[in-house]
N, C-alpha and C positions, 0 to 999 in steps of 0.2 A: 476593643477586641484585640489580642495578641496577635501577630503574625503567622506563628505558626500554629491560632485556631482558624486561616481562611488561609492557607497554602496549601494545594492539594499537598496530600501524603502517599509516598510508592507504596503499593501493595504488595508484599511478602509472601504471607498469607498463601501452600498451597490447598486451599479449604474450599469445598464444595464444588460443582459440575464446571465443569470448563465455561459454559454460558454463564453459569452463576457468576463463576469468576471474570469474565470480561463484563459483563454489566455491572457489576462495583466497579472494574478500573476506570469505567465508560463513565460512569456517575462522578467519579472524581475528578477523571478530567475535564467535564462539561462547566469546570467553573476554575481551571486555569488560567492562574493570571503570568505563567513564569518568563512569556517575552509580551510585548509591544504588541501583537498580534490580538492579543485580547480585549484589543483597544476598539478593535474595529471588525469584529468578528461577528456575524449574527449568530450562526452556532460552531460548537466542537465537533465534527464530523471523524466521529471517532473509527467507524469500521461498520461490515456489513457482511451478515453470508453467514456458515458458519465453522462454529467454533473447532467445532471434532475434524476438520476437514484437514486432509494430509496435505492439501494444494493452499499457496498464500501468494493473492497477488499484490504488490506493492507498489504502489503509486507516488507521487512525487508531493502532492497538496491538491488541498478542495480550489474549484474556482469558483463563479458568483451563482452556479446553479446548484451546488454542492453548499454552500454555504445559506442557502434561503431553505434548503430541504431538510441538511444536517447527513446525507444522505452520500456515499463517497462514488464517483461514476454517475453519476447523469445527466440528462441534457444529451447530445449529438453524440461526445465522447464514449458516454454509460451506453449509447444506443448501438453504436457500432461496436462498444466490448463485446456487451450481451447479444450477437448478433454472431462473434466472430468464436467466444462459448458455447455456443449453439450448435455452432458447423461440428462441435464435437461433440456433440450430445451430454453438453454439460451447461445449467444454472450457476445462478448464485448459491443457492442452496449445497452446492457441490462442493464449492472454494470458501474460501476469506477473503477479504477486500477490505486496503485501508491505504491510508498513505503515511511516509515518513514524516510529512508536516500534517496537524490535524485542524491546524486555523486558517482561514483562504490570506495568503499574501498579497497586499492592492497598494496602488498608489493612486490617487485624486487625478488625474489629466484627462485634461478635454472636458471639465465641466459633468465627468464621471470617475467610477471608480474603472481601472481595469487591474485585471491582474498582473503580479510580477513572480519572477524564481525566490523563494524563498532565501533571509542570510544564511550563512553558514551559522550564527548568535542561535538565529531566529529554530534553525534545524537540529542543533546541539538542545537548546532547551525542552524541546519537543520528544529527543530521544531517549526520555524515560517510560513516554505512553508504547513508543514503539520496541522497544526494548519488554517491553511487561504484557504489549501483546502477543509477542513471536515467542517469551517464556510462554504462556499461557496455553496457546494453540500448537507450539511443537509442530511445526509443518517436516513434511516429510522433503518436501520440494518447496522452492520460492522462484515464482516469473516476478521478475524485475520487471515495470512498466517505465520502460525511461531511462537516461541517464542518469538524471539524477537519485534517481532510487537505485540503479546498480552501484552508484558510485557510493551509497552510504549501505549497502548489504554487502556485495560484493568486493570490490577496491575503488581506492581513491582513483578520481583523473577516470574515469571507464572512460573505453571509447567505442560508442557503439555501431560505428560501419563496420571496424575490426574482429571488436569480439561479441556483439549481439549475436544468439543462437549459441554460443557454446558455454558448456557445463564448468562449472568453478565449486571449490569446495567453501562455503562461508563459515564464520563461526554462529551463524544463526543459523544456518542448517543445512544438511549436507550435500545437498545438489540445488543450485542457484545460477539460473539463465536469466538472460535481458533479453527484452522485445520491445518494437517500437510502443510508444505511448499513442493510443486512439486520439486522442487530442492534436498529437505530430503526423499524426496518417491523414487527418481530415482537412491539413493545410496542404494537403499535394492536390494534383489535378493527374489527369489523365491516366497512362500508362506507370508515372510513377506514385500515383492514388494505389492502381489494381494491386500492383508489385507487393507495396507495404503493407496494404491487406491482409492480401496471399501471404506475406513471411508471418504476419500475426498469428492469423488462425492456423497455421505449422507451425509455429512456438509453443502455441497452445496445445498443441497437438501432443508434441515431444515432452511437454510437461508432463502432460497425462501419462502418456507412455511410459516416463521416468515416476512416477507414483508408483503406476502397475510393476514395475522391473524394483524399485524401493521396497514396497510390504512385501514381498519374496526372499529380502533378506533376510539371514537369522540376528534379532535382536542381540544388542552386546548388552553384557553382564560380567559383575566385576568378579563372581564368581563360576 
C-alpha cells in the first residue's frame, strides 16, 4: 500500500453540517500516524461538545484518562471543568472542547507511563487537526486552558500570571482569553486552590459575556 493511501488527508471540503464535517475530520484523524505519538496512543481524542457553539475551549493534550476514553476533560480535571461551567449555567453541549495536541504525550518512568508537555515536532504535526477544527466551528470567542494552549492561539512565550484574563485578537478568532488549566488548579491546596477556582469560573464567565457582547455585532461583509 502507497503512503499516501494510509496518511491521513486535510479536509478542504466546506460540504455538509458543521457536525458532518468534524466527524469526517474526526474519522481521519483517529488513524494518524504524523508524529511518534501514534506509537503509544490508545485513542485520537479528537474534541467534544458542540459544533455550532460560538464558545471553544482549548486545552493543551489528553492525559491517561482522556486517552483510555477518547474523550478530552475527564477524570478530576473534566470534573472540576464541568463543575466550574456549571456556575454559569453552561454544559458541554454549550461549548467545544478539544486540545492543541490530540494524542496523550507519556514517557515510561517509575515502571509506568506518566504524562509529559508535548514537543514543539510533536505540536506542529498536530496542528492541522486543530487548524481544520477551529476552520470548521468558527468560534466567536476562544478560553485558552493553559499556557500552552495560549501560547499556540494566542502568542508565543504567553505568560499567564500577566496576561491570563485579558482579551487578545488571534487569527483563529477574534476575541481570545487564557485561564488556568483545571489540571494546574487541582495541584494547589488551600486558599491558593479557592483563588484559581474563583478566577476560572470568572474567565468563564467573561467568556460568556464576551459571546453575548460578539453576536450583537454587525457581521462584516465584503460588500
Amino acid at each position: 500500500m502507497a503512503d499516501d493511501e494510509i496518511q491521513p488527508q486535510i479536509v478542504t471540503e466546506a460540504t455538509g453540517s458543521k457536525t458532518e464535517r468534524i466527524e469526517e475530520v474526526a474519522k481521519i484523524a483517529s488513524v494518524c500516524t504524523a508524529c511518534d505519538l501514534s506509537k503509544t496512543r490508545t485513542r485520537v481524542v479528537f474534541g467534544e461538545g458542540n459544533p455550532e457553539a460560538p464558545l471553544m475551549l482549548i486545552g493543551e493534550g489528553p492525559g491517561q484518562n482522556e486517552d483510555a476514553t477518547g474523550r478530552p476533560f475527564v477524570g478530576r480535571s473534566g470534573v472540576l471543568l464541568d463543575e466550574c461551567l456549571r456556575e454559569n449555567g453552561i454544559t458541554r453541549k454549550h461549548v467545544y472542547l478539544c486540545n492543541v495536541v490530540r494524542c496523550r504525550a507519556c514517557v515510561f518512568e517509575g515502571g509506568r507511563l506518566k504524562n509529559r508537555p508535548p514537543t514543539p515536532t510533536e505540536s506542529e504535526a498536530c496542528s492541522q487537526w486543530l487548524n481544520q477544527t477551529i476552520e470548521i466551528v468558527k468560534p466567536k470567542v476562544i478560553l485558552c486552558l493553559g499556557a500552552p494552549s495560549a501560547s499556540a492561539i494566542i502568542h508565543k512565550g504567553f505568560k499567564m500570571t500577566k496576561e491570563r484574563g485579558q482579551w487578545f485578537e488571534s487569527k483563529f478568532a477574534k476575541y481570545a482569553m487564557a485561564a488556568w488549566h483545571p489540571a494546574y488548579i487541582l495541584r494547589l491546596e488551600g486558599e491558593a486552590y479557592e483563588a484559581a477556582r474563583r478566577a476560572l469560573v470568572e474567565d468563564i464567565a467573561a467568556a460568556r459575556q464576551k459571546v453575548i457582547e460578539a453576536k450583537k455585532e454587525p457581521e462584516m461583509t465584503l460588500f
